[in-house]
Every structure is written in C-alpha cells, then in structure tokens.
C-alpha positions as a printed Julia matrix, in Angstrom:
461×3 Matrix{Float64}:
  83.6   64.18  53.39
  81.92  64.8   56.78
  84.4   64.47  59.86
  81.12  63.01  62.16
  81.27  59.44  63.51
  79.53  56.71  61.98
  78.05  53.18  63.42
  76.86  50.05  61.8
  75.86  46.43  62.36
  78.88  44.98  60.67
  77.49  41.16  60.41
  74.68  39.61  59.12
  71.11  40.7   60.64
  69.68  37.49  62.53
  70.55  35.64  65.97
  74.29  34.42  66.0
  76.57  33.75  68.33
  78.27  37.05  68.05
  77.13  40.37  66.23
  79.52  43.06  65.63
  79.12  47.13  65.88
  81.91  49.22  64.04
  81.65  52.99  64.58
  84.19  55.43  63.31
  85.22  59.1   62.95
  87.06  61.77  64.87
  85.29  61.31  67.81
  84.61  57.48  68.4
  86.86  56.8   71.3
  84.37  59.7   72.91
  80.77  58.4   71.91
  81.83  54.39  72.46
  83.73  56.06  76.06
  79.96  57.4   77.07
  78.4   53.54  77.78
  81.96  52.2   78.62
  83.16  53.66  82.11
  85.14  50.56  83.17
  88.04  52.2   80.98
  89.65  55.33  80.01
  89.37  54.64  76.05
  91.66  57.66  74.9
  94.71  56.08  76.82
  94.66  52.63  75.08
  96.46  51.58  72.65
  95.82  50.95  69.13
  94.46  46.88  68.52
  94.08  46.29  71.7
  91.11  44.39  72.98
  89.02  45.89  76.24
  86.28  43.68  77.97
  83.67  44.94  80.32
  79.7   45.98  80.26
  78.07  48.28  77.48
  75.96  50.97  79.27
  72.73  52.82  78.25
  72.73  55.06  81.3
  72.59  52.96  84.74
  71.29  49.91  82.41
  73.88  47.46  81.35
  72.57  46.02  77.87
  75.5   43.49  77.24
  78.62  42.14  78.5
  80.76  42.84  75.29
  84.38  43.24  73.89
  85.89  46.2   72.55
  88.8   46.44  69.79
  90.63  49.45  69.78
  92.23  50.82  66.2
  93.17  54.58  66.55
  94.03  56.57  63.09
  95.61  56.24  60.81
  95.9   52.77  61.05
  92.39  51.18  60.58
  90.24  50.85  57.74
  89.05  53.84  57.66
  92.31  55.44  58.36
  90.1   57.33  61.16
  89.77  56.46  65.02
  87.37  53.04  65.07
  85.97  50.83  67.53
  84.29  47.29  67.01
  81.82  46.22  69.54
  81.68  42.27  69.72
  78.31  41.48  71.42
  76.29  38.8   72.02
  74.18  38.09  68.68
  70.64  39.27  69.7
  69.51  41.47  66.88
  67.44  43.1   70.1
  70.59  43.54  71.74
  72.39  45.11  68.15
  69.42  47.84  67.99
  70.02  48.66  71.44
  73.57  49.34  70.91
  72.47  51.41  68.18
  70.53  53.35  69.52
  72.64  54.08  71.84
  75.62  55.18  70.08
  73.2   57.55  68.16
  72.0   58.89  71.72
  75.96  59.36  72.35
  76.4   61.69  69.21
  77.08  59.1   66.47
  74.95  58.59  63.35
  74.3   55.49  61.01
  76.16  54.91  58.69
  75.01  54.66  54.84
  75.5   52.33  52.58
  79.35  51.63  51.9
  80.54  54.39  53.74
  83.26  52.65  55.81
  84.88  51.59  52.62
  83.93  55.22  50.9
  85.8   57.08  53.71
  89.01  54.53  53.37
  88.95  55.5   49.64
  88.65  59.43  50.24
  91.41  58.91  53.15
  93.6   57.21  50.17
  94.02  53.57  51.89
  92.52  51.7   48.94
  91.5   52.85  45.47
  88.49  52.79  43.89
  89.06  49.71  42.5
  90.54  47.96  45.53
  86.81  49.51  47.41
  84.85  47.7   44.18
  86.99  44.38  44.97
  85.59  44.64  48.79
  81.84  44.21  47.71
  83.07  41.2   45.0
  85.12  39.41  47.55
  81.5   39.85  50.26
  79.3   38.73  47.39
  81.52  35.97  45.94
  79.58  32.46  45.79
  82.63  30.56  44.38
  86.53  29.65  44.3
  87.06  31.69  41.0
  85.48  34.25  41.72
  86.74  34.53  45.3
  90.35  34.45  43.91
  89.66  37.31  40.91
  88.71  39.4   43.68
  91.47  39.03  46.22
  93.88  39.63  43.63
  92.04  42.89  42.7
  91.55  43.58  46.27
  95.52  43.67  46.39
  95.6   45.99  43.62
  96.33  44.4   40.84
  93.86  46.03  38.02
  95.56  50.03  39.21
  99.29  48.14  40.01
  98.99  46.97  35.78
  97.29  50.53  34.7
  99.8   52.66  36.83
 102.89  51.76  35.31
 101.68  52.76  31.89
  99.6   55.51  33.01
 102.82  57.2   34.51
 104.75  56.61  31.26
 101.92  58.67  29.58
 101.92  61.29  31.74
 105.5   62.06  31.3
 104.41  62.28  27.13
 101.91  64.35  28.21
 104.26  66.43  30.26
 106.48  67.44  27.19
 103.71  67.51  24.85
 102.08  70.35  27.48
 105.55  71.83  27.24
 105.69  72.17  23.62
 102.38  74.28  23.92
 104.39  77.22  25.98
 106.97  77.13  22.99
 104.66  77.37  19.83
 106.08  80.34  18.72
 109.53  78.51  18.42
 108.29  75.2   16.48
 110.38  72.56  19.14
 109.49  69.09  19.84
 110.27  68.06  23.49
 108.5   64.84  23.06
 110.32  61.8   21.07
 106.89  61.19  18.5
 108.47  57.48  17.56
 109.06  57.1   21.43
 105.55  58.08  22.33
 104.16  55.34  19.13
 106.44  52.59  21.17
 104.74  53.55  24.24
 101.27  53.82  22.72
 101.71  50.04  20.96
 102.57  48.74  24.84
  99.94  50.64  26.37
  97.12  49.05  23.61
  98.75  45.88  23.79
  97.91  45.59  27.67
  94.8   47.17  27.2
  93.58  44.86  24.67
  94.77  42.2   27.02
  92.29  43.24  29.73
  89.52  43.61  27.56
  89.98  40.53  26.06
  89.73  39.19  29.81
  86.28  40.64  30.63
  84.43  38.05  28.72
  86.22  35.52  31.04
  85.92  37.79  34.65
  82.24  38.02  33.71
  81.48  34.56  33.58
  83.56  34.12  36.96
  81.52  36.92  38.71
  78.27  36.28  37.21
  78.56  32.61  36.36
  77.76  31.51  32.74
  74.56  31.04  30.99
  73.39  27.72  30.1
  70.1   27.2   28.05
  69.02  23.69  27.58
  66.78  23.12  24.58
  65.35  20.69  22.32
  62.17  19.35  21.38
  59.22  18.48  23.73
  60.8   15.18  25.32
  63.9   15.43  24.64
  65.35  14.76  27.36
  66.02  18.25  29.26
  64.12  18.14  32.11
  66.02  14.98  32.99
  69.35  16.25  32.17
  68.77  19.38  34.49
  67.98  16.6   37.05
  71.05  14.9   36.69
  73.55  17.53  36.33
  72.35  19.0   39.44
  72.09  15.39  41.53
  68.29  16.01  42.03
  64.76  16.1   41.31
  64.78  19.8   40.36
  62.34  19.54  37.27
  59.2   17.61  36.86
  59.24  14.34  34.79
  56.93  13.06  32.51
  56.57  11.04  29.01
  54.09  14.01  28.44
  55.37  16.52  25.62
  55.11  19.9   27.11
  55.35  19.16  30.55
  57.8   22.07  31.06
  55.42  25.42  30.58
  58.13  27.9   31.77
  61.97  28.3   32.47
  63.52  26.4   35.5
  67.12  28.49  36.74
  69.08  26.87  39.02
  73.0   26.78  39.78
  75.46  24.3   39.26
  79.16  24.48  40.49
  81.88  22.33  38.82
  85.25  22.81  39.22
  85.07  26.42  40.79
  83.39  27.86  37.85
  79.46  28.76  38.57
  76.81  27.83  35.93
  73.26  29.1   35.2
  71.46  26.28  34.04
  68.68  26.91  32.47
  65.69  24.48  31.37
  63.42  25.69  29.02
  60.3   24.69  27.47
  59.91  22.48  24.42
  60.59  24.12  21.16
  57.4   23.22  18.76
  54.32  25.02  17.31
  51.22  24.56  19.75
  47.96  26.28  19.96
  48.16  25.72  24.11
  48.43  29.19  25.08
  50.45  28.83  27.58
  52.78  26.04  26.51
  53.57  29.21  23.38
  54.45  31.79  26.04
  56.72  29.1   27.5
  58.43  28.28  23.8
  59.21  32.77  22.97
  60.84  32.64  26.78
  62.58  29.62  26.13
  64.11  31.31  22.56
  64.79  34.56  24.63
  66.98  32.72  27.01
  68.92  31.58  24.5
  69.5   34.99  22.7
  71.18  35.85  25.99
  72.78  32.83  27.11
  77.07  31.89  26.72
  76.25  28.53  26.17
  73.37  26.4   24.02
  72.71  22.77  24.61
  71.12  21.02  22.45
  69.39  17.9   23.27
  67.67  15.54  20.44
  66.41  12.32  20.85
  68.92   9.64  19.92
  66.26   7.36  18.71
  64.92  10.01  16.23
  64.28   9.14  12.32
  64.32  12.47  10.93
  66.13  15.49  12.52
  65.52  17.62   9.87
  63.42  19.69  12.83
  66.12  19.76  15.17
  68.52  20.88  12.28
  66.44  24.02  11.64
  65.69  24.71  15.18
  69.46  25.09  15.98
  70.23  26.75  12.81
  67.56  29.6   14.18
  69.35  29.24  17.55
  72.95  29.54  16.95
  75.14  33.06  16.65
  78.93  33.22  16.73
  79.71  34.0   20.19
  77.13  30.63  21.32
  78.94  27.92  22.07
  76.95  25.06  21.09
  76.69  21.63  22.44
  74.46  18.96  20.83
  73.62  16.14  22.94
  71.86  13.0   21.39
  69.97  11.59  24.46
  68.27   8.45  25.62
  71.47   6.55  23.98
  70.52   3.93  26.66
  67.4    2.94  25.01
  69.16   2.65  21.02
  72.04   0.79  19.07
  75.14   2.49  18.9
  74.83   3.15  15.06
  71.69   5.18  15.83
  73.74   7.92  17.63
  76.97   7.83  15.32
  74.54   8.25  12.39
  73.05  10.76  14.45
  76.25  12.86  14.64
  77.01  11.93  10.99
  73.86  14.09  10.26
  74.34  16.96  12.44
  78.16  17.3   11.03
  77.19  17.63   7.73
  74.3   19.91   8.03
  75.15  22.9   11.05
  78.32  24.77   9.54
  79.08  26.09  12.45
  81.84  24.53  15.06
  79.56  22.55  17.87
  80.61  19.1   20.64
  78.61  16.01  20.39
  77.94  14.01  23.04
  76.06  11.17  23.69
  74.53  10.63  26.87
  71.82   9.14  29.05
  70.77  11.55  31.6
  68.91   8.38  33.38
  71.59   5.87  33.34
  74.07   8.62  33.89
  75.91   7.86  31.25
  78.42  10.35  30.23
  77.08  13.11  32.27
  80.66  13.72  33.52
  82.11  14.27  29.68
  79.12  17.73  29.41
  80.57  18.86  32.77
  83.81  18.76  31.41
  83.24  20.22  28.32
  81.08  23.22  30.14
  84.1   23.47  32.32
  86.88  23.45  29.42
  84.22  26.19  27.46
  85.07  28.8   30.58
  89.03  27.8   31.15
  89.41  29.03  27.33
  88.33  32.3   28.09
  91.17  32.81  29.89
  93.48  35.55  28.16
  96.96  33.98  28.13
  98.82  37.3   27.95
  97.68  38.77  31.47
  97.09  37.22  34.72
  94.74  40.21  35.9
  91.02  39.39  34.94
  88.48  41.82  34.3
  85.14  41.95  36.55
  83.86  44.96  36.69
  81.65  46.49  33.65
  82.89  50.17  35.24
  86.34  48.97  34.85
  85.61  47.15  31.3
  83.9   50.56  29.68
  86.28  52.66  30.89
  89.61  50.17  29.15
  87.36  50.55  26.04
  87.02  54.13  26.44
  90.91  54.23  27.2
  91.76  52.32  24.09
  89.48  54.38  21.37
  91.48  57.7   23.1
  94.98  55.67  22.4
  93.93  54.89  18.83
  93.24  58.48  18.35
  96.57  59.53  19.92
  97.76  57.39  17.35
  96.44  58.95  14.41
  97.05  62.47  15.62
 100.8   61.29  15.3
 100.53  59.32  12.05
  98.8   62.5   10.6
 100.83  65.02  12.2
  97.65  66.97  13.88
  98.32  70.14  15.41
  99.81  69.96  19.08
  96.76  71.22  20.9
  94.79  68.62  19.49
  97.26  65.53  20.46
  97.45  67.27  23.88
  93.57  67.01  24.45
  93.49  63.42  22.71
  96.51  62.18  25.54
  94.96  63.87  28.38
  91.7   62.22  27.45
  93.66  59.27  27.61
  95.07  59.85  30.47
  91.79  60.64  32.42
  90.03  57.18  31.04
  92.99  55.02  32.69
  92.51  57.02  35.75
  88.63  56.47  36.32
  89.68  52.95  37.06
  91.59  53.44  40.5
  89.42  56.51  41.19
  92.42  59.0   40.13
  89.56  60.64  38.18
  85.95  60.39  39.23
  83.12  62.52  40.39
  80.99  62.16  43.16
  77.92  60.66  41.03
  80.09  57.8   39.98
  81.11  57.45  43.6
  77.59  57.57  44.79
  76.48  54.65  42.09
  79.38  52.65  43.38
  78.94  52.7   47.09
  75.28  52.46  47.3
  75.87  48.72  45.7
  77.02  48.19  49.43
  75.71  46.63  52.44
  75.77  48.96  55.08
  78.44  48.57  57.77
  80.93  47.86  55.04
C-alpha cells in the first residue's frame, strides 16, 4: 500500500448545492494547507470544522469548509480532509486540479475504502457492505447491508473459525510428535465442533437464495398466449401505461423490464411476447426471448384467458415452462367479462392436469380486480425465503462460493475422522478449511481478489 495522498469528488458528478472533496494520506494536512493560508492546519484538532477561501495561487476559486479528521481516527485510519464546496462541477475540477498541483494524486476506484481495509478498520466484508449499502434501491436491501456493514457475516464466521483453529492447533501439534503416536486433539470433540460449524454454514447458504433476491430483486416473467392479458397486467401492477394495448394478438414483439416495489422487496417484471407458432419473423424472435426469460426467471406467471374453451394449449405451454425451483402462478384473466363458473372450472382444469404445486388467481387487470391478492402472493413468495435459523442473510456471490467451498472442506474433515486418515492429511483438509472461512472477512485473500472487489467502486469511496 502506497503511503501518497489521495483526492476524490466524494458526491455525485452534476450541479448541487454542495459537492464534496476528500483527500487522504500522510501528508494531507500539507497539500490541503498549500491553498488554505487563513489557518495553520497541523495545529487543529481532529473533527473540527475550518471555514475560509480555497486558493489556487493568488486566485481564490471558492469560499468552502474544511473538516478536519487526523489518524487514526477517520476512515481511512490516515490523516483526511473533506472539502465542502459550492456544487459547480467547474468549481470540483478546479479543486482537483489543484490538490494534484499541491502533490496529491486521484484516487482510484475504491481506494478510500481499500486503504481502511489494509489499515484493519473494516474487513473485507464490512468494505463489500459499503458499495451494497451506496447501490441499495430498497428497504430490504438497505437493511441486509447495514447489518453486514456492522459485521455481522465475519462476527457469525469468527466465533467458529477460532474454535477451528484451536483443532487445528493440536492437530499441527500432533505432527511434531509422530514418532510417539499421541493425540492432542479430542477427535469426538472436533466431530461436535464440525456438526456446529456445518450447521451454521448450511444456514447461510440456505440464505443466499433469499439475500439475492433482496440485492438483485426477483425475476418475474409474465406469459401466456397472444392476448392474454399481460400487457395489461404489467400496466396495472405498475399503476401505468408501461406496455402498449391492443385486441391485436402479437402486439408485444419483444420483452418489456421494468421494476416494481411492494412491500420493500424489489421485483423484475418482465412482459414477454405471446407464446404461439407464427411465421412473422419477428413476432418468433420475440416468442425464443420470451421462453429464455423464463429459464432464468424466480418466478412464472401465467396468464390464460378466463373465457377460454379449451386450455389444453395453455396446459402444455406451462408444462414446457415449469422446473422445480419456478414458482408458478396461474392467473385466469378477463374474469370481468365471464360467469363465475367459467373461472372455477377453469382452475378445476389446471388442478388436475399441472402436477406440480402452482396459486390461482383470478383477476381483471382492467377492473383491478384482485390485483392486490398477486402482489401479495409475489410478496409472501420472497418472505419464505427467509432461513429461519439465522438472522444474517447472504448477498454476496464472493461470500456465497466461498461458504460452499468452506462446507465441501468440513465434509472432508469429516471423513478424514470417520476413516481415520493419516494426520497430515486431516491437517491439510482443516487448514483448507480454515482458509475458505477466512476469504470472507479478508483474513485470507490476495491482491487479485482485492483488485476485482474494489474496482466495483465508485471512485471517492
């Protein structure tokens, strides 16, 4: 880690009312001191605020504030000044350029939060929860990442990591006594251990599916036959003329995405094209996108026409559709415009032919008619993902390889005890154990993981 001093625009580029400039390193109090000579920097004391006129030379470029936080007790555990300016992004670049001129350098990308991990104020982890609480776009997933911000993924893996390692401790010591044929470390103890430790672990993986739908909201593909209904649904869920309208079969030609919100919980809603065979070239490129969307969607509704004689298409259409981790939803539509028999025989039919575990709901996207009941049920689909055994919730892929990693090295542990494998070999298998848990705080990392992480982030943060 370089010892020079870094600057950044720390806010959003654009006019504002205020912009802010944070620069840190060794010698920041020095380079900010150069266009500040109202004040004797070095002498003041740590959060303190200092106003006066930011200097290029003779030329005053803005009246700003300066807050003071000297080391080790700022972010970046190093010496740091913000610069609170007025929010020209003219006057920013000036600033800038100035602070370069002074002996400073730009920053890259995530290297305020990179140097407070190096300097061992957060972990790796806690620096991964930064850029997820800056890039949250909802309540859920602003609350996952304060709580990981606060450390709870590393305070839930240290515990058990630091029971290991005093396992691994003995084991190690049993390898300077070879000769002698001891056992320092209590094998039914270390099974006990091992049982807790896959326990949590399988707790936390089982809490990915859930953290992933938080962080990158949930995948919704609406289907059905041409007319069906789904352009008008899309409309309704999201209060407003999104999609295009029309008696027309086929109007839709390609995939509408747009974002819904309900309850916290973010939803990709997507509205696909009519599922039939046509010879309209383009109307067939729109019908393989719209079956690709489902192949990689969380959630499948299906819409068929309420007033429909014969749904032996629809029937085979969703029995192509579905897979075991879909959650399917089969709406009959246009309910407004039929006899309630129509739709209960309609269910009737779908019951006895899909196998597979599905909601019904009857609705009438025009009359808004039960439009609530598919928001609930959408909602309900992402509470249940919810693990009930841990309240820390996996977001991060990084974090969710290396648990799986971390448990296969555990079950191997395991068998090296059930089959009494040479001690070497349960050594290397508990180490490897050992160094899995610790990618996830950053105990164990290299600098190309570091790199991939921290380039992910805006610069000034």
């Amino acid at each position: 880690m370089n010892n020079d001093t870094i600057c950044a625009l720390a806010t959003a580029n654009g006019i504002g009312a205020l912009g802010i400039i944070r620069v840190s390193g060794q010698e920041a109090l020095p380079v900010v001191q150069k266009s500040f000579p109202g004040k004797n920097l070095e002498k003041q004391k740590s959060h303190t605020l200092h106003y006066g006129y930011f200097m290029d030379g003779e030329e005053s470029i803005d009246e700003v504030m300066l807050s003071i936080f000297l080391a080790p007790k700022s972010f970046t555990t190093e010496n740091s000044v913000e610069i609170a300016f007025h929010g020209s992004p003219h006057i920013g670049k000036r600033i800038l350029e100035t602070l370069i001129k002074n002996g400073a350098r730009m920053a890259k990308a995530g290297e305020f939060t990179l140097r407070a991990f190096i300097n061992g104020r957060i972990d790796l982890s806690q620096a991964e929860a930064i850029a997820d609480v800056i890039a949250s776009e909802n309540e859920a997933s602003r609350k996952v990442a304060i709580s990981q911000l606060k450390g709870g993924i590393t305070n839930e893996i240290s515990v058990l990591r630091t029971d290991l390692l005093n396992f691994v401790s003995l084991i190690e010591l049993e390898l300077d006594f070879a000769e002698e044929d001891v056992e320092f470390a209590d094998r039914s103890a270390l099974n006990l251990l091992l049982d807790k430790i896959e326990s949590k672990l399988h707790s936390l993986i089982d809490s990915f599916q859930y953290g992933n739908a938080i962080k990158n909201g949930t995948a919704v593909a609406i289907i059905g036959k041409p007319n069906a209904g789904k352009s008008t649904l899309l409309n309704a869920l999201l209060k407003e003329e999104r999609a295009i309208v029309s008696n027309i079969a086929g109007t839709t030609r390609d995939t509408i995405e747009e974002v819904l919100h309900i309850k916290g919980h973010a939803f990709r809603l997507i509205d696909t094209a009519g599922l039939r065979d046509t010879v309209d070239e383009i109307e067939a490129i729109g019908v393989k996108k719209a079956r690709e969307k489902v192949a990689n969607a969380n959630v499948l509704i299906y819409l068929a026409d309420a007033g429909t004689e014969d749904f032996s298409e629809d029937i085979e259409m969703i029995r192509s559709l579905v897979r075991e981790d879909l959650k399917l939803i089969i709406c009959a539509t246009k309910i407004d415009e039929v006899f309630p028999a129509q739709y209960e025989k309609a269910e009737s039919i779908f019951r006895e032919a899909i196998p597979q575990e599905f909601d019904f709901i009857k609705i009438s996207a025009v009359e808004n008619q039960n439009i609530q009941d598919l928001k609930n049920e959408l909602s309900s689909y992402v509470e249940q993902l919810k693990s009930q055994e841990s309240n820390i919730v996996i977001t991060n892929q990084r974090h969710y390889e290396a648990l799986r990693k971390s448990m296969e090295a555990v079950h191997k542990v395991k068998e090296a005890i059930t089959f009494r494998i040479s001690t070497e070999l349960l050594a290397y298998e508990l180490r490897n154990a050992l160094e899995h848990l610790g990618e996830i705080s950053g105990e164990v990392t290299n600098d190309e993981v570091l790199g991939n992480i921290f380039s992910k982030f805006c610069i000034g943060k």
